[in-house]
N, C-alpha and C positions, 0 to 999 in steps of 0.2 A: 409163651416164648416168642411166637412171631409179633405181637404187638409191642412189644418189649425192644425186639429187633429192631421194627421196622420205627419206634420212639428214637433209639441209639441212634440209626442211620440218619433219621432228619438231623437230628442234634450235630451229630461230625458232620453234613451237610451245613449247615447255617454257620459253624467256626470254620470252616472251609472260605464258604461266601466272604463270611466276614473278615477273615485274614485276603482273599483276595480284593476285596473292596477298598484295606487299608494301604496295601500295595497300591493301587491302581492311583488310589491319592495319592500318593508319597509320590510316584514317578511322576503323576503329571505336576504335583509342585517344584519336584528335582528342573525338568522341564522346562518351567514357567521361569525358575531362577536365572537359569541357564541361557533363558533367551534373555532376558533382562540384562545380565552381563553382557551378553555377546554385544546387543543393543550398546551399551555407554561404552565397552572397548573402539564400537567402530566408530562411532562418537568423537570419543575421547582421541582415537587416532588419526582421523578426519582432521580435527582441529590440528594436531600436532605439527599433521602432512603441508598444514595450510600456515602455519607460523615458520614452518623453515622455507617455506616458497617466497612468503611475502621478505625473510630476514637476508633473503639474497636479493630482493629488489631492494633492498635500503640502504644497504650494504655500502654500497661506492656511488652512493648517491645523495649530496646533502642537502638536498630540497626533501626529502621525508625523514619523518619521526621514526626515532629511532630506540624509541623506550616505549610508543602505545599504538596500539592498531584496533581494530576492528575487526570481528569476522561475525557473519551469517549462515548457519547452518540452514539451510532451504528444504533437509532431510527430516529435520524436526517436527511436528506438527506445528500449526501456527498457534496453539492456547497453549504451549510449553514457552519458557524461556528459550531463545534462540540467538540473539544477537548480544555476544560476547564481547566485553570490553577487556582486552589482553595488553598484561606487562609484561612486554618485552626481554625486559631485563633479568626481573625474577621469574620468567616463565609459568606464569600463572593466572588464571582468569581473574579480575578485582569487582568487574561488575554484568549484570544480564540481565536480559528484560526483554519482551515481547515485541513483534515486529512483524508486520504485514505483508504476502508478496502483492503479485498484479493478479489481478482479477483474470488477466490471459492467461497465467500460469495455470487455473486451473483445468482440470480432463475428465471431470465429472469422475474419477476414480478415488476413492479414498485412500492419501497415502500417495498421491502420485501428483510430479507436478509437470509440466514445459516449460519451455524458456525460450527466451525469443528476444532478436536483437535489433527486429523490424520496428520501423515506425507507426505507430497507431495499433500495436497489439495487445497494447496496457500487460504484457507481460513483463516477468523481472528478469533480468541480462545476468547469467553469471559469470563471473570475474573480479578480476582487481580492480578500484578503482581508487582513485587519488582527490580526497577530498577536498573541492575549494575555498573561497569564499562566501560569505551568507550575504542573502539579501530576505526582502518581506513583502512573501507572494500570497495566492488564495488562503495559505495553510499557517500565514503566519512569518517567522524567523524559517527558512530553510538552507541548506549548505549543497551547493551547485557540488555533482560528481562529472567527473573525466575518467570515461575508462580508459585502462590501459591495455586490455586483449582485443583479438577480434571479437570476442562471442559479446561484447559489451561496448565495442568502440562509437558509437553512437547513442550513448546515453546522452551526452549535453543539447545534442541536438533532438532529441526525445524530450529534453526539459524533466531527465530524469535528475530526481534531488532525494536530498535526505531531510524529510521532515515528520512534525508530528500532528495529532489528529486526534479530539476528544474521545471518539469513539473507540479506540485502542485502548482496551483494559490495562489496568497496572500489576493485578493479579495474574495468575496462572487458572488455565482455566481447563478442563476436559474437552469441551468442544472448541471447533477455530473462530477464530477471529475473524473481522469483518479484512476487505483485500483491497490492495488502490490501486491506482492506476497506473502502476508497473512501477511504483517508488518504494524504496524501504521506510516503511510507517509506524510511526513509534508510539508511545505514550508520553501523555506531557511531562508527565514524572521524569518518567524517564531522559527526557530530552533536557529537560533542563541539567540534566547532571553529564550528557553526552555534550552539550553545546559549550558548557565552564571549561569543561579538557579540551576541545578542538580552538574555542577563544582564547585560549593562554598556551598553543602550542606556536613556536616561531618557525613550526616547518610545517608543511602536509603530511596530514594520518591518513593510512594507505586501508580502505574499507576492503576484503574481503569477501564476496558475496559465491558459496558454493554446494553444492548438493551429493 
């Protein structure tokens, strides 16, 4: 009888374990889900927060576009899609693609970046900015930016621009990306289909850069 017993008690032990094991999964994937939402809500509210900021600078203003803008999420990691090509109009993203910050931006932390509005910090300036004209510098075709905040108002004189850079993947990647020297750095791909919309627009598209 006691061997018997002591058979029955491991057994209701081990469906014990194992119903607590199946728990243990289940909450930590409940969890797992759960942050992943919260993740593209703030995201997703981030950008929102960032399209009615920019749609009251253009507002009463007819020197910018008024149907396409630009934003950079700096919160993203850099091997995700990041820099969003946004219509205005219909209020929805149309195109994304990968984009480099400044090499000063980094803090040796994962997940964390600085920002910085000094000259020679090779970091990336967050703010609005107003993009210009292109000319054909180290990198190629680039588009001269003017910020419009303090935390960015020395971009032009930084010779901060919008270009692109073989080494910037076109893919999406797990680890980040290679960083420049405080410019928003694109893929060629990509840029070729950034450069067609800013070429054929008769106003200034207002770029977006924020964390």
């Amino acid at each position: 009888m006691n061997g018997y017993n002591e058979k029955t008690l491991i057994y209701k032990n081990v469906k014990v374990m194992r119903k607590i094991f199946f728990v243990l999964i289940f909450i930590q994937l409940f969890l797992s889900s759960f942050s992943m939402n919260s993740d593209y809500n703030s995201t997703e509210e981030k950008l929102n927060n960032q399209v009615e900021e920019v749609k009251k600078i253009i507002s009463d203003n007819p020197k910018y576009n008024k149907e396409i803008a630009f934003f950079i999420d700096m919160e993203i990691q850099s091997g995700k899609n990041r820099f969003f090509i946004y219509d205005l109009k219909n209020n929805k993203i149309i195109d994304e693609g990968l984009v480099a910050h400044g090499s000063g931006s980094e803090t040796g932390i994962p997940g964390k970046l600085k920002f910085s509005n000094v000259a020679n910090s090779l970091s990336t300036s967050l703010g609005k900015y107003s993009i210009g004209n292109h000319y054909n510098g180290q990198f190629g075709k680039a588009y001269k930016l003017y910020g419009l905040d303090k935390t960015n108002n020395n971009a032009f004189g930084r010779s901060i621009v919008l270009h692109k850079f073989w080494a910037v993947p076109y893919e999406e990647q797990d680890k980040n990306i290679c960083t420049s020297y405080g410019c928003p750095m694109v893929n060629e791909t990509y840029f070729s289909r950034i450069e067609k919309i800013i070429d054929n627009s008769k106003t200034n598209i207002i770029l977006s850069i924020y964390y």
